[in-house]
N, C-alpha and C positions, 0 to 999 in steps of 0.2 A: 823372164829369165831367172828371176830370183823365185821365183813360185816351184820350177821343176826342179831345181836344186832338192827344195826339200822334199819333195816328191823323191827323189833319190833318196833322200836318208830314212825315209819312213818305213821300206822292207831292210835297209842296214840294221836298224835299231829291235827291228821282229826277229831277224837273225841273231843279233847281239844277245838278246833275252834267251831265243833259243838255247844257243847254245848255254848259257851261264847254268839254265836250269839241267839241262843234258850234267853236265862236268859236276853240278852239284849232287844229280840223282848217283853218280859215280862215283863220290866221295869216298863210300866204304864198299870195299866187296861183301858180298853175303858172304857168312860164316857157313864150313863146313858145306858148301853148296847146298846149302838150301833150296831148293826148289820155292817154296812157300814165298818165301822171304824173296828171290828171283821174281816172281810174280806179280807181289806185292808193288815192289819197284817197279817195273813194270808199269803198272797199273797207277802207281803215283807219276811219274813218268808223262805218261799218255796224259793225263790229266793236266800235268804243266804245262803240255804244249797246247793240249785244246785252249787253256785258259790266257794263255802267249798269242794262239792266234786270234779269240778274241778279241782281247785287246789291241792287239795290232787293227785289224778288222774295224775298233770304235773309233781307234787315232785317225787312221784311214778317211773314216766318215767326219770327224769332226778337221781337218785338215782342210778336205776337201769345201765343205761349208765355208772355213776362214776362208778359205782362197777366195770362192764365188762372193764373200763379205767386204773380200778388199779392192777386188777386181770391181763391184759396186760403186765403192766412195767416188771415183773421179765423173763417174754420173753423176752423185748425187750434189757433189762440190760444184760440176759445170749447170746444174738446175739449180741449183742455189743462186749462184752469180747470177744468170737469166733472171730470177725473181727479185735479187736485189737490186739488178738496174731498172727493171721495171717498174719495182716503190721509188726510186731514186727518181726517174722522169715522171709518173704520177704527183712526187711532192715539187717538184720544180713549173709541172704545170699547175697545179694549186696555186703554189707561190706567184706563179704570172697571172693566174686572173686575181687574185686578194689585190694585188698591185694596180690591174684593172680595174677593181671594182672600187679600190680607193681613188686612183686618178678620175673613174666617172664620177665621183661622189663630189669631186673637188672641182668641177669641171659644173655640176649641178650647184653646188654653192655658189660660185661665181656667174652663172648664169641668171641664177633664182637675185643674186644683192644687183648685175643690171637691172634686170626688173624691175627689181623695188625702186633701183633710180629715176628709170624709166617715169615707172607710174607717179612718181614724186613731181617728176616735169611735167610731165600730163594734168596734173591735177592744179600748178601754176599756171600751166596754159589757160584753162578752164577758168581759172577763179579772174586771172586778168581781161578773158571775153568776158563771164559775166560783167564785170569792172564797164569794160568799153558797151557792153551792149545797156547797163544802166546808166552811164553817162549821155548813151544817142536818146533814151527811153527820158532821161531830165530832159535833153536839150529839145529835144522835140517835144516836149510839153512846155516850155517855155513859150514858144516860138507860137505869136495869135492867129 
C-alpha cells in the first residue's frame, strides 16, 4: 500500500517540474513581438520539457527497481532465518555427538581399567595353580 502511494507522487512531481519550467519560460514577454526571440523560447521551452520528461521517465525506472528491491528483503530475511536454523541444528547435533564421543571415550576407559583388573586376577590365579601344582609335583616326589 505504501509502494503505490508513491507511485502516485511520481507523475505529481513531473507535473510539478512541468509546470515551474512552463511559468519560468513565461517570465518575460518578448519585446516588441519578436517573432525570433518567440521561437527561441519556444524552442528552449520544448527543450525543458523533453529534459522533465526524461527525468521523470529515469525516477520512474529507478522507483520502480527500489520497489522490486524491497518487495525482495522479506525473501531474502525468511532464507536467511531458514539458513540460520539450519547452522543452529547442524551445531547442536555436532555438540551431541562430541558429547557421544566423549561419553564412548569414558565408557572405553572404564572398561579397558576392568580389564587390566581382570587380567591382574588372572594372573594371581595362575601364579597360585602353579604354587599348588609345584607343591603336588614336591609331594609326589616325596612319596617312595
Amino acid at each position: 500500500m505504501r509502494v503505490s502511494v508513491r507511485l502516485v507522487w511520481l507523475p505529481a512531481i513531473g507535473v510539478l517540474l512541468v509546470g515551474t519550467v512552463v511559468l519560468a519560460a513565461q517570465g518575460t514577454p518578448p519585446p516588441d513581438g519578436s517573432m525570433r526571440e518567440l521561437v527561441a523560447e519556444v524552442r528552449a521551452l520544448r527543450q525543458a520539457v523533453e529534459r522533465t520528461a526524461a527525468v521523470t521517465a529515469t525516477l520512474a525506472i529507478d522507483l520502480a527497481r527500489t520497489i522490486a528491491e524491497i518487495e525482495s528483503l522479506p525473501a531474502g530475511a525468511d532464507e536467511r532465518g531458514h539458513l540460520e536454523n539450519a547452522v543452529k541444528a547442524m551445531r547442536a547435533r555436532a555438540k551431541a555427538e562430541q558429547d557421544e564421543a566423549a561419553q564412548l571415550r569414558a565408557d572405553e576407559q572404564d572398561v579397558l581399567a576392568a580389564l587390566s583388573g581382570e587380567q591382574a586376577r588372572w594372573g594371581d590365579y595362575n601364579a597360585r595353580l602353579e604354587a599348588i601344582e609345584q607343591e603336588f609335583a614336591a609331594a609326589g616326589a616325596r612319596k617312595p
